[in-house]
mmCIF file as gemmi writes it, N, C-alpha and C atoms, coordinates in Angstrom:
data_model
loop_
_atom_site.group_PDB
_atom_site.id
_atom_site.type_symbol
_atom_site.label_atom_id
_atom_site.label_alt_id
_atom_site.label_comp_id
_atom_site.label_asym_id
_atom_site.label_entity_id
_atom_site.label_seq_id
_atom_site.pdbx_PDB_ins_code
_atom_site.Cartn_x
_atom_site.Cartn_y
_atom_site.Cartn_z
_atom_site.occupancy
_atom_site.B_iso_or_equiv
_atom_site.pdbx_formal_charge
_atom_site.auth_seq_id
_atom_site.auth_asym_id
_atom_site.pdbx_PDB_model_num
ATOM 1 N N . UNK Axp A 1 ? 0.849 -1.174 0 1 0 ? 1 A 1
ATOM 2 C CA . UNK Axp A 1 ? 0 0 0 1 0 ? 1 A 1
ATOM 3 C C . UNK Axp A 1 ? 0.895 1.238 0 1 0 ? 1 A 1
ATOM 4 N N . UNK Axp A 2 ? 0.482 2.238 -1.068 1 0 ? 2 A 1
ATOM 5 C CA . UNK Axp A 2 ? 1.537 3.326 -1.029 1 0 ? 2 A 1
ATOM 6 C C . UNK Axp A 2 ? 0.992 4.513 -0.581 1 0 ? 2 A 1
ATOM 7 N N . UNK Axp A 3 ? 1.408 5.204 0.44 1 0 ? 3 A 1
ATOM 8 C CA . UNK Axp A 3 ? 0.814 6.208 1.348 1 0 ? 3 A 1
ATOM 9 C C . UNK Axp A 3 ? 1.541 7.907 0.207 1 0 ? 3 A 1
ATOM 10 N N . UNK Axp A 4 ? 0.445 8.309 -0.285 1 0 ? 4 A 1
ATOM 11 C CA . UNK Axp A 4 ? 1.031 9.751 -0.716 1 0 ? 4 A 1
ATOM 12 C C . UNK Axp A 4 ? 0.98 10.44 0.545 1 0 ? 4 A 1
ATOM 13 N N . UNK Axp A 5 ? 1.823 11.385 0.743 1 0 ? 5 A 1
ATOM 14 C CA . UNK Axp A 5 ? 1.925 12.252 1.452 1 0 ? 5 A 1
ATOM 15 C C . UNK Axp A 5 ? 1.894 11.592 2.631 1 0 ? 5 A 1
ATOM 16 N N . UNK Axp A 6 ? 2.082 10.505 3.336 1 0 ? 6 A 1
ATOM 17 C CA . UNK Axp A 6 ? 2.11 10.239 4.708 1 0 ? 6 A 1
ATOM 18 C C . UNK Axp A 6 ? 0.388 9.646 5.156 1 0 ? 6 A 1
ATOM 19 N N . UNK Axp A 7 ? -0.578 9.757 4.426 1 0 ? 7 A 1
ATOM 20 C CA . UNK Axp A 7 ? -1.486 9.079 4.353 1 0 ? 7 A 1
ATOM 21 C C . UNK Axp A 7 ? -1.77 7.992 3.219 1 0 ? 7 A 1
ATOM 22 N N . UNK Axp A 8 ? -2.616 7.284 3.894 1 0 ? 8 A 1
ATOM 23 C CA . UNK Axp A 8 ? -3.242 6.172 2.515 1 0 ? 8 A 1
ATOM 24 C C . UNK Axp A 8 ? -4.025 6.577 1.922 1 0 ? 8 A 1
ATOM 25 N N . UNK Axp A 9 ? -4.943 7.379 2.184 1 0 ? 9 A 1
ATOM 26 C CA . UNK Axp A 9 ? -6.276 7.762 1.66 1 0 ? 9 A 1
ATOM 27 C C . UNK Axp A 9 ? -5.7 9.076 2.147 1 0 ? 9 A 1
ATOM 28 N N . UNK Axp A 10 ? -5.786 9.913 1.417 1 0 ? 10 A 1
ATOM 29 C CA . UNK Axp A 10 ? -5.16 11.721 1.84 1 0 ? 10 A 1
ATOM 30 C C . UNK Axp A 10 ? -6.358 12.58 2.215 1 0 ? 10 A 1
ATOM 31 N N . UNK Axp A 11 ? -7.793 12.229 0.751 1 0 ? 11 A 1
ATOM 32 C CA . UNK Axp A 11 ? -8.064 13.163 0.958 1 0 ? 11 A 1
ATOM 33 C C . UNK Axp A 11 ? -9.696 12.676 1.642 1 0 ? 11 A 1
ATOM 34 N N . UNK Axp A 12 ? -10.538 13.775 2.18 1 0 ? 12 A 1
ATOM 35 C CA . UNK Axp A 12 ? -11.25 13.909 3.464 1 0 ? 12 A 1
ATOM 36 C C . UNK Axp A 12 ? -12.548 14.408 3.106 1 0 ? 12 A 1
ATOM 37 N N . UNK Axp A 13 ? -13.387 13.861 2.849 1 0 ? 13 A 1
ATOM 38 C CA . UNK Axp A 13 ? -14.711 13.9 1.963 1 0 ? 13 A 1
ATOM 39 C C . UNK Axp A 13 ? -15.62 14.424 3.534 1 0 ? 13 A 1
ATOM 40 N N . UNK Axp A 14 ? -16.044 15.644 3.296 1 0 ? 14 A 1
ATOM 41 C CA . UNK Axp A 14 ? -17.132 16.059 4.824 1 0 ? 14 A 1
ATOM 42 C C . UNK Axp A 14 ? -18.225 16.395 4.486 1 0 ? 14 A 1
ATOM 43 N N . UNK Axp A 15 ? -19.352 15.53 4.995 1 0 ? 15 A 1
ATOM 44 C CA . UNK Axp A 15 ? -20.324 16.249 4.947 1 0 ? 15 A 1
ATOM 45 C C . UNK Axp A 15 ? -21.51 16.641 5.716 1 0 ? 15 A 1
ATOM 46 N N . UNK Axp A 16 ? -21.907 18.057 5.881 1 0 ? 16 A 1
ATOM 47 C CA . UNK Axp A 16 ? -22.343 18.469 6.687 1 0 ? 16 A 1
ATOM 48 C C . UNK Axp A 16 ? -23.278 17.478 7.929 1 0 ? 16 A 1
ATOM 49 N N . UNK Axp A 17 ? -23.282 17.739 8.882 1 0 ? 17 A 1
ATOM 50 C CA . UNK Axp A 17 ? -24.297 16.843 9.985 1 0 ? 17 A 1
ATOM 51 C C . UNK Axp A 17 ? -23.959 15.388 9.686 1 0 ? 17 A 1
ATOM 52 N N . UNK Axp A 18 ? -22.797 15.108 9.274 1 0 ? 18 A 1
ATOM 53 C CA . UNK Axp A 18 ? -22.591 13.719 8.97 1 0 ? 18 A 1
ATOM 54 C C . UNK Axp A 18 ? -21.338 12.553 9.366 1 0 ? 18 A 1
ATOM 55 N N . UNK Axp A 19 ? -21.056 11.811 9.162 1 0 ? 19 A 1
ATOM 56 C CA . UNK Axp A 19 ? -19.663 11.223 9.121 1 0 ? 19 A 1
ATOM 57 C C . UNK Axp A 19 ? -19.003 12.129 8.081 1 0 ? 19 A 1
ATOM 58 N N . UNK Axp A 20 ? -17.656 11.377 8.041 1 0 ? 20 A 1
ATOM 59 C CA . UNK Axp A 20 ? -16.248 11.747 7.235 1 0 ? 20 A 1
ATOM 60 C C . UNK Axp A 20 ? -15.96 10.519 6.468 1 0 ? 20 A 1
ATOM 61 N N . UNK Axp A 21 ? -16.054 10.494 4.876 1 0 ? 21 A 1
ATOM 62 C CA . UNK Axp A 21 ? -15.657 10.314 4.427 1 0 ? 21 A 1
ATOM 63 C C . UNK Axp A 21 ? -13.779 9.826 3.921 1 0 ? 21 A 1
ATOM 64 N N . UNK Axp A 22 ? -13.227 8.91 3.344 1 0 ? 22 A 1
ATOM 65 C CA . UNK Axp A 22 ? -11.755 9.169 2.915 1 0 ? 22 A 1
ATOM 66 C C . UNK Axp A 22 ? -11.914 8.705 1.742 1 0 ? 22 A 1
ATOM 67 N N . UNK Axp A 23 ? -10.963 8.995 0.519 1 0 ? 23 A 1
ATOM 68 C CA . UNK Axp A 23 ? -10.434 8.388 -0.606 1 0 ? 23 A 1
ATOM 69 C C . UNK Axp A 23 ? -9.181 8.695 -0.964 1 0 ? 23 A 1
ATOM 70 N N . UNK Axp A 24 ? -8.484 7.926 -1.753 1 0 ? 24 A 1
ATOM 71 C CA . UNK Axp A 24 ? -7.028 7.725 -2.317 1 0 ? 24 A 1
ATOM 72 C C . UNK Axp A 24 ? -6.943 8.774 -3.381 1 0 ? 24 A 1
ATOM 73 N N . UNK Axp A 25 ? -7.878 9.172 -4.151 1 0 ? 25 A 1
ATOM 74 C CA . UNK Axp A 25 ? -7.836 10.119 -5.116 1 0 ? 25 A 1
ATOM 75 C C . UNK Axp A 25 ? -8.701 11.229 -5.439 1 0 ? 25 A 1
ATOM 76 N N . UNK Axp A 26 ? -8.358 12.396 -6.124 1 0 ? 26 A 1
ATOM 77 C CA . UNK Axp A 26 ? -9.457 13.682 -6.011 1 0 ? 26 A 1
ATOM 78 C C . UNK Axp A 26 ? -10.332 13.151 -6.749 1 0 ? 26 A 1
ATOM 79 N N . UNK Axp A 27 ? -9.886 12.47 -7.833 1 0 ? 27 A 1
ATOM 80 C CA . UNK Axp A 27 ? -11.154 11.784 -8.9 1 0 ? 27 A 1
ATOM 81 C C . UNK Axp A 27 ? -12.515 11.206 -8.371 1 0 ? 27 A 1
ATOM 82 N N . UNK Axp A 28 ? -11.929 10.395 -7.348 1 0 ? 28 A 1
ATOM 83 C CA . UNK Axp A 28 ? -12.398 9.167 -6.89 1 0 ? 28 A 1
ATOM 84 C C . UNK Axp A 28 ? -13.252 9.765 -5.474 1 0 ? 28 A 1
ATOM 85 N N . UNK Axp A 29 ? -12.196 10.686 -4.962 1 0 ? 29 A 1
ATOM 86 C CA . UNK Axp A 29 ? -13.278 11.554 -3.915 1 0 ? 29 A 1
ATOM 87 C C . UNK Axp A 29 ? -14.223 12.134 -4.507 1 0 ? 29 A 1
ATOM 88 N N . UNK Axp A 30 ? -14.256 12.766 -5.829 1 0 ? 30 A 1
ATOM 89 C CA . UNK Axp A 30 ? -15.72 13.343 -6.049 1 0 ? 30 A 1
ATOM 90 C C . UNK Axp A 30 ? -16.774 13 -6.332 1 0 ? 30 A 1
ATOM 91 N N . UNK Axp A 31 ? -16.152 11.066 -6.985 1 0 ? 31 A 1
ATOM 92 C CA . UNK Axp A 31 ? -17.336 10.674 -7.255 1 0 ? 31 A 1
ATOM 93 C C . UNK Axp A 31 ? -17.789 9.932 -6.02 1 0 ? 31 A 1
ATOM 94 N N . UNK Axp A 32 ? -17.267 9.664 -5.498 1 0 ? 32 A 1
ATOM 95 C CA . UNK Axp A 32 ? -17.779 9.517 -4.049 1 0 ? 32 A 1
ATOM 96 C C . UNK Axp A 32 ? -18.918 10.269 -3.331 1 0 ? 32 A 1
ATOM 97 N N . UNK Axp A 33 ? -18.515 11.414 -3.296 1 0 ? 33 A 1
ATOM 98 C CA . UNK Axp A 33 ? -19.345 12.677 -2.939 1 0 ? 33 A 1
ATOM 99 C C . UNK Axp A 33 ? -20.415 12.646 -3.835 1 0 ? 33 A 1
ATOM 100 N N . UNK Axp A 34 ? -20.241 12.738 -5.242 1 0 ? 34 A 1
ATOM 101 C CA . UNK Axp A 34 ? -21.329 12.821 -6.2 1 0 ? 34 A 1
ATOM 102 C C . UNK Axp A 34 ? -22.59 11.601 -5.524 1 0 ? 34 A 1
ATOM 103 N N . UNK Axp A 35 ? -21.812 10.96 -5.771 1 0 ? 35 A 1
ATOM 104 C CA . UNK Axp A 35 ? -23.006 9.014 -5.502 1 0 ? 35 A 1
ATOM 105 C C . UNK Axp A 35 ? -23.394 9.18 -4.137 1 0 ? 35 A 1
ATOM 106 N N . UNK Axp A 36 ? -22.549 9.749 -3.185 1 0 ? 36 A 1
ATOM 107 C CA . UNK Axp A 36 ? -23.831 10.103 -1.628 1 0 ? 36 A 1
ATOM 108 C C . UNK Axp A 36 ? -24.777 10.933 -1.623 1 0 ? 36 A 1
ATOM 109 N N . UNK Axp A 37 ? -24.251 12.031 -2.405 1 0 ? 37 A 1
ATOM 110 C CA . UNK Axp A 37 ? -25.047 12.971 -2.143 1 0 ? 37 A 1
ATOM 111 C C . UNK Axp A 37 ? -26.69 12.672 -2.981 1 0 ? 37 A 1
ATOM 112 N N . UNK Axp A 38 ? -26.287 12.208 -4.073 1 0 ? 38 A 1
ATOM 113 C CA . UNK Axp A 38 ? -27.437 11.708 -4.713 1 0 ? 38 A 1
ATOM 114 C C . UNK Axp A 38 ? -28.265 10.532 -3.912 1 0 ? 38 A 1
ATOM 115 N N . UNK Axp A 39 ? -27.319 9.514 -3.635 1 0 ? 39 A 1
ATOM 116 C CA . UNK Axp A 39 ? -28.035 8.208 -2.973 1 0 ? 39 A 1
ATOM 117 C C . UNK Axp A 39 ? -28.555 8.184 -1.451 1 0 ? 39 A 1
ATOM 118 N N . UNK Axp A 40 ? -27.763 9.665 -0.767 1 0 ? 40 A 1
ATOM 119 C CA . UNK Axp A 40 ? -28.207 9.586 0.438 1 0 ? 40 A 1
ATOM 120 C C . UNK Axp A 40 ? -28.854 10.543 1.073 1 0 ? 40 A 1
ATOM 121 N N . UNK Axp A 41 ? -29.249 11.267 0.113 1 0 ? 41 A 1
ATOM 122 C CA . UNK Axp A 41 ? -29.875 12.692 0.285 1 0 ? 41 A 1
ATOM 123 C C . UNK Axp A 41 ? -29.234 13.84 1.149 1 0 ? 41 A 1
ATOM 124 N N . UNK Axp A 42 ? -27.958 13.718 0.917 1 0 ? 42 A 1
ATOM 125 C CA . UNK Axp A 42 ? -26.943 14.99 1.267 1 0 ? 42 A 1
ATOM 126 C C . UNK Axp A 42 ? -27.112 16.244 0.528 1 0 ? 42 A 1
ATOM 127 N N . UNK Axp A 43 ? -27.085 17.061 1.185 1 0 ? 43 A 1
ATOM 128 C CA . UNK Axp A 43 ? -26.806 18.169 -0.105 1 0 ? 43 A 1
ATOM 129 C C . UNK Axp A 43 ? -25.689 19.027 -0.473 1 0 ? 43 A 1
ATOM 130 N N . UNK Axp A 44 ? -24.864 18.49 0.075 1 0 ? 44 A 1
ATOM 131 C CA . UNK Axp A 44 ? -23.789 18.982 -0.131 1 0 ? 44 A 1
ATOM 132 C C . UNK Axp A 44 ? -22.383 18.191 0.05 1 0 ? 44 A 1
ATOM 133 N N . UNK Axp A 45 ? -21.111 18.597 -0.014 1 0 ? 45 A 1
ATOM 134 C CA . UNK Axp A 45 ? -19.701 17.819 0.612 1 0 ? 45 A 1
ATOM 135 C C . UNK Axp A 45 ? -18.705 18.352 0.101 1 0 ? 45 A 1
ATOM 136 N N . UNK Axp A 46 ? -18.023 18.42 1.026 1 0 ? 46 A 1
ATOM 137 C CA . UNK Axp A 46 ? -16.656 19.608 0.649 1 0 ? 46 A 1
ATOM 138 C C . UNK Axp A 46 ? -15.528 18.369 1.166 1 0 ? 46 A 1
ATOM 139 N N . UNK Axp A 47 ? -14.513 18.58 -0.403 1 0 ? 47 A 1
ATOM 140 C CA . UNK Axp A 47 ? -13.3 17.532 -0.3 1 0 ? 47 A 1
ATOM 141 C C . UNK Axp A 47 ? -12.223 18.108 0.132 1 0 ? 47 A 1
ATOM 142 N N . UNK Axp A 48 ? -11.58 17.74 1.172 1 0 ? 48 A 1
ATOM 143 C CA . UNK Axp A 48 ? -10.098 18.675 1.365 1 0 ? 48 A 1
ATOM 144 C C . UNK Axp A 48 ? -8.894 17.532 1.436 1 0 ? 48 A 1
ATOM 145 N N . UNK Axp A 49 ? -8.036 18.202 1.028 1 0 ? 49 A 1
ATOM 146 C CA . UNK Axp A 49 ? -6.719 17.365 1 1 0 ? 49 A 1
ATOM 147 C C . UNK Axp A 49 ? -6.203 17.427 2.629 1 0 ? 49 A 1
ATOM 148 N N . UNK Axp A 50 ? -5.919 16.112 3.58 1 0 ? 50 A 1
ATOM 149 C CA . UNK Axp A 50 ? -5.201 15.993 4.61 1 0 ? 50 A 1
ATOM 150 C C . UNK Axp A 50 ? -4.108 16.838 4.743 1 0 ? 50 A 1
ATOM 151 N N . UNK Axp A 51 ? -3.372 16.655 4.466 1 0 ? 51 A 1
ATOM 152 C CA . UNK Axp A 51 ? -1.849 17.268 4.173 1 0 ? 51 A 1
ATOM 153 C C . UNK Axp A 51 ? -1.917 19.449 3.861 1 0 ? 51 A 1
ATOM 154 N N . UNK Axp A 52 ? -2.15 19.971 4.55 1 0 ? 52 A 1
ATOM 155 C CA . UNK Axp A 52 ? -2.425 21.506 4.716 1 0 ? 52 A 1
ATOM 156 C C . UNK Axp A 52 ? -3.935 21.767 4.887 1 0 ? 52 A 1
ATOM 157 N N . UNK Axp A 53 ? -4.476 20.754 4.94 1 0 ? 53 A 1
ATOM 158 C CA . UNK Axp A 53 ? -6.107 20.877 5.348 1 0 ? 53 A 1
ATOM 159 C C . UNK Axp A 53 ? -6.518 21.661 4.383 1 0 ? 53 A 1
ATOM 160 N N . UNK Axp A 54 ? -6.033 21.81 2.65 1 0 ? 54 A 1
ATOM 161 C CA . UNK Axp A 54 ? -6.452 22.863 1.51 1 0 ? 54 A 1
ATOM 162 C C . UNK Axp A 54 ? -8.094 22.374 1.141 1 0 ? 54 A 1
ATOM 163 N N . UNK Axp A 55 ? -8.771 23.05 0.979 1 0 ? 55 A 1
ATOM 164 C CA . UNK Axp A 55 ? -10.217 22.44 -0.004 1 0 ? 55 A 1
ATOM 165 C C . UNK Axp A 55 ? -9.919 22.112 -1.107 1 0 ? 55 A 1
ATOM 166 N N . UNK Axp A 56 ? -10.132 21.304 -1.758 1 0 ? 56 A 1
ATOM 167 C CA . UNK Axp A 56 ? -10.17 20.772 -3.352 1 0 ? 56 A 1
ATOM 168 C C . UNK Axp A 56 ? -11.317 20.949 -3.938 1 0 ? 56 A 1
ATOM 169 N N . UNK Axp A 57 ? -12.706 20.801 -3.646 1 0 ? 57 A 1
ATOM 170 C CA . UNK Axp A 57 ? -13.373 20.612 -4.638 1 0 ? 57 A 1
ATOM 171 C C . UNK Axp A 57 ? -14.862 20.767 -3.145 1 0 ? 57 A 1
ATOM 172 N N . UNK Axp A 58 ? -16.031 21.414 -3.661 1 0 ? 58 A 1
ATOM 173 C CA . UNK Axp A 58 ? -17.268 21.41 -3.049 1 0 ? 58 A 1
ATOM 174 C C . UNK Axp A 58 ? -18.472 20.637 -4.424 1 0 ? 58 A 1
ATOM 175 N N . UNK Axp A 59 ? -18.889 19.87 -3.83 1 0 ? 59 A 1
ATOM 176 C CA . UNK Axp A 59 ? -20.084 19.197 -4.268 1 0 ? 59 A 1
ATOM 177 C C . UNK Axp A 59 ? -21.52 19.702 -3.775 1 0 ? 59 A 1
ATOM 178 N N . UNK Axp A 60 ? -22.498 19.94 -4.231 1 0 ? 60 A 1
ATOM 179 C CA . UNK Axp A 60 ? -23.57 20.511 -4.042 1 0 ? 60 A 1
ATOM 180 C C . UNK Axp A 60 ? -25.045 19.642 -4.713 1 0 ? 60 A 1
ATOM 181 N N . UNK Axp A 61 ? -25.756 19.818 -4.544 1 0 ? 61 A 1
ATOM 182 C CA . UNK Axp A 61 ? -27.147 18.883 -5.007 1 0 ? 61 A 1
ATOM 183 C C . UNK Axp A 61 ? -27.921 20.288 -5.46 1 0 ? 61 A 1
ATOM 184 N N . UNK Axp A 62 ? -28.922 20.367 -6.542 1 0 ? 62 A 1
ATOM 185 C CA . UNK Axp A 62 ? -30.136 21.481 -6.805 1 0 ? 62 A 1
ATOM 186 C C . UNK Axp A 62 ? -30.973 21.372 -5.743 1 0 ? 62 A 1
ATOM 187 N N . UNK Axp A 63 ? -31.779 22.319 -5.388 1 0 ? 63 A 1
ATOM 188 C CA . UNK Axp A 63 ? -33.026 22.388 -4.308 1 0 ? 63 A 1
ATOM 189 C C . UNK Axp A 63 ? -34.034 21.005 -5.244 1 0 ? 63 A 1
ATOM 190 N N . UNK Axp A 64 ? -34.009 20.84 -6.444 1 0 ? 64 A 1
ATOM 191 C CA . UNK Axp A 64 ? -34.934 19.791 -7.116 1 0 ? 64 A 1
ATOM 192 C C . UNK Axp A 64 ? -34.532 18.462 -7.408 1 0 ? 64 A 1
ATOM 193 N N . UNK Axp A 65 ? -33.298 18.232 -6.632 1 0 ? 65 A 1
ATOM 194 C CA . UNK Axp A 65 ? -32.615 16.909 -6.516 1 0 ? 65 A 1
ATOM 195 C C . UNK Axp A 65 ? -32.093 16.441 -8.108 1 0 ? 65 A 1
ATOM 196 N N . UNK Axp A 66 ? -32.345 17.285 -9.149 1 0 ? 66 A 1
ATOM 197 C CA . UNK Axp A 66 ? -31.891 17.084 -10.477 1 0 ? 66 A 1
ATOM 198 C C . UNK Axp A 66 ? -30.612 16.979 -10.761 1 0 ? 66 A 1
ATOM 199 N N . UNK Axp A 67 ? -29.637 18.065 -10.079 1 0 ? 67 A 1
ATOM 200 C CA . UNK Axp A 67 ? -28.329 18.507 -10.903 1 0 ? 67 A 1
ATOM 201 C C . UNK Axp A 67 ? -27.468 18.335 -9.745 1 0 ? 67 A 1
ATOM 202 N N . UNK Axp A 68 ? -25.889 17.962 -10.138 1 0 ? 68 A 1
ATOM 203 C CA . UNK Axp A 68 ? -24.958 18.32 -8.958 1 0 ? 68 A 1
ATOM 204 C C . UNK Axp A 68 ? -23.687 18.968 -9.593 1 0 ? 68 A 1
ATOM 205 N N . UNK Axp A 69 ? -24.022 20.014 -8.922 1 0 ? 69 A 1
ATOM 206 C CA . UNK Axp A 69 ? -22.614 20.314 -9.397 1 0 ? 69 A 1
ATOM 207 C C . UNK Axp A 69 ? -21.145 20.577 -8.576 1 0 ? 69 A 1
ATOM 208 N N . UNK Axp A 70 ? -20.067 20.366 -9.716 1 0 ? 70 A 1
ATOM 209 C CA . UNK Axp A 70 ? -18.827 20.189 -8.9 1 0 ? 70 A 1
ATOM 210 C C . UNK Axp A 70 ? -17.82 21.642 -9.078 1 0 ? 70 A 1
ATOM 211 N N . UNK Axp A 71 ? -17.701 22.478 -8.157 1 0 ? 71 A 1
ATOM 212 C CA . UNK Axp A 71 ? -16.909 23.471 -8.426 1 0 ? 71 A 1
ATOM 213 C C . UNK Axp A 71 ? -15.683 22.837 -7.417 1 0 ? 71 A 1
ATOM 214 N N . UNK Axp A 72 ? -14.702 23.316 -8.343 1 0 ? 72 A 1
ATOM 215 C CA . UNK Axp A 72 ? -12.857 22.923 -7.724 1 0 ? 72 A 1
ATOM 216 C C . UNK Axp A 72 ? -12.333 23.624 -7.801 1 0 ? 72 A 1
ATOM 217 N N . UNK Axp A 73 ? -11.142 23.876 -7.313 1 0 ? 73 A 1
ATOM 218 C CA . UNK Axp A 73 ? -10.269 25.02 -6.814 1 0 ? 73 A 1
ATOM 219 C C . UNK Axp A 73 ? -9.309 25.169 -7.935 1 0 ? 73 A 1
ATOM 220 N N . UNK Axp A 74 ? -8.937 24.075 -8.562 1 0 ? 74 A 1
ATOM 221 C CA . UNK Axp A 74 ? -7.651 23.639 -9.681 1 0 ? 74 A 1
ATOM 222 C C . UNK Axp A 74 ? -8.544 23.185 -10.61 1 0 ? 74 A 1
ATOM 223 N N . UNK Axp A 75 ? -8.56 23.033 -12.205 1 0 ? 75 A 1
ATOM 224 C CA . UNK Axp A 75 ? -8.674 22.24 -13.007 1 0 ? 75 A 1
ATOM 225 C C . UNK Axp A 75 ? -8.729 20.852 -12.237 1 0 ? 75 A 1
ATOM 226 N N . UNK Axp A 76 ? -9.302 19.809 -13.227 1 0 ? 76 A 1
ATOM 227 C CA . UNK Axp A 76 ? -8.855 18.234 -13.134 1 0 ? 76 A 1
ATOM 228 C C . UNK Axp A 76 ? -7.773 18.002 -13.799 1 0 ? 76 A 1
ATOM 229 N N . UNK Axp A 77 ? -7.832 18.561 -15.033 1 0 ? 77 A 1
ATOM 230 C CA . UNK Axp A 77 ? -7.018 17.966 -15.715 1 0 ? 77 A 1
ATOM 231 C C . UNK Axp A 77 ? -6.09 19.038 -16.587 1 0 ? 77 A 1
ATOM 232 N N . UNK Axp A 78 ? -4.998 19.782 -16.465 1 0 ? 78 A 1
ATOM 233 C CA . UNK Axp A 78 ? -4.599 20.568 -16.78 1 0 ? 78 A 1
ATOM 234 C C . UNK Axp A 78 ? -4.629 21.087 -18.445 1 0 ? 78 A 1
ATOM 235 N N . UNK Axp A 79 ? -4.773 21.648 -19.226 1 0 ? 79 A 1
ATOM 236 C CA . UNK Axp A 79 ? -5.02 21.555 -20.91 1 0 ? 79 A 1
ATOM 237 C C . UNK Axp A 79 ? -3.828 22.305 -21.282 1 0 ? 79 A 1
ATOM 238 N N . UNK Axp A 80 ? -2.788 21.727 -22.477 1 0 ? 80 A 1
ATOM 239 C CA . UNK Axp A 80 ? -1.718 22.61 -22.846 1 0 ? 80 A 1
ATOM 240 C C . UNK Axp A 80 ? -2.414 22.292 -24.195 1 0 ? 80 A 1
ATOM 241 N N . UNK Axp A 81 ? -2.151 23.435 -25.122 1 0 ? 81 A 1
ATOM 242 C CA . UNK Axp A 81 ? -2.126 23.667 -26.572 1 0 ? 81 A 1
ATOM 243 C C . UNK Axp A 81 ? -0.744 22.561 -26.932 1 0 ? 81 A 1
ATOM 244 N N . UNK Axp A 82 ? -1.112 21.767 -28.369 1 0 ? 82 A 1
ATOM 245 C CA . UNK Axp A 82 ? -0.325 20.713 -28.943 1 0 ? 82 A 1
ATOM 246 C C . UNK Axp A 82 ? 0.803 21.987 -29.711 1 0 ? 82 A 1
């Protein structure tokens, strides 16, 4: 098992009035967050990285349970011109 940063699972999935969440990756934390919040009627969850306690990414639900959206602090995936 390979620990980034001194953890196994770094980053720290919270959500409000609730347990704490962990996952190994930002990817993988959001969809995490995404699939509770939908499956468990959360409305919200904010991902932070262990390691400087930074936020990465807030997850949110619509008042009509339709849409979720993911605002992040960084890109996912960085884009350079070829």
């Amino acid at each position: 098992m390979s620990k980034a940063n001194g953890y196994a699972r770094p980053f720290l999935i919270t959500y409000p009035g609730c347990w704490d969440g962990h996952a190994k990756t930002r990817e993988g934390a959001i969809n995490a967050a995404s699939r509770h919040c939908v499956s468990d009627g959360y409305t919200s969850a904010t991902i932070t990285h262990k390691h400087g306690m930074q936020d990465i990414a807030r997850v949110r639900v619509s008042k009509d349970r339709m849409t979720v959206t993911v605002e992040v602090v960084k890109p996912l995936k960085s884009w350079r011109p070829r």
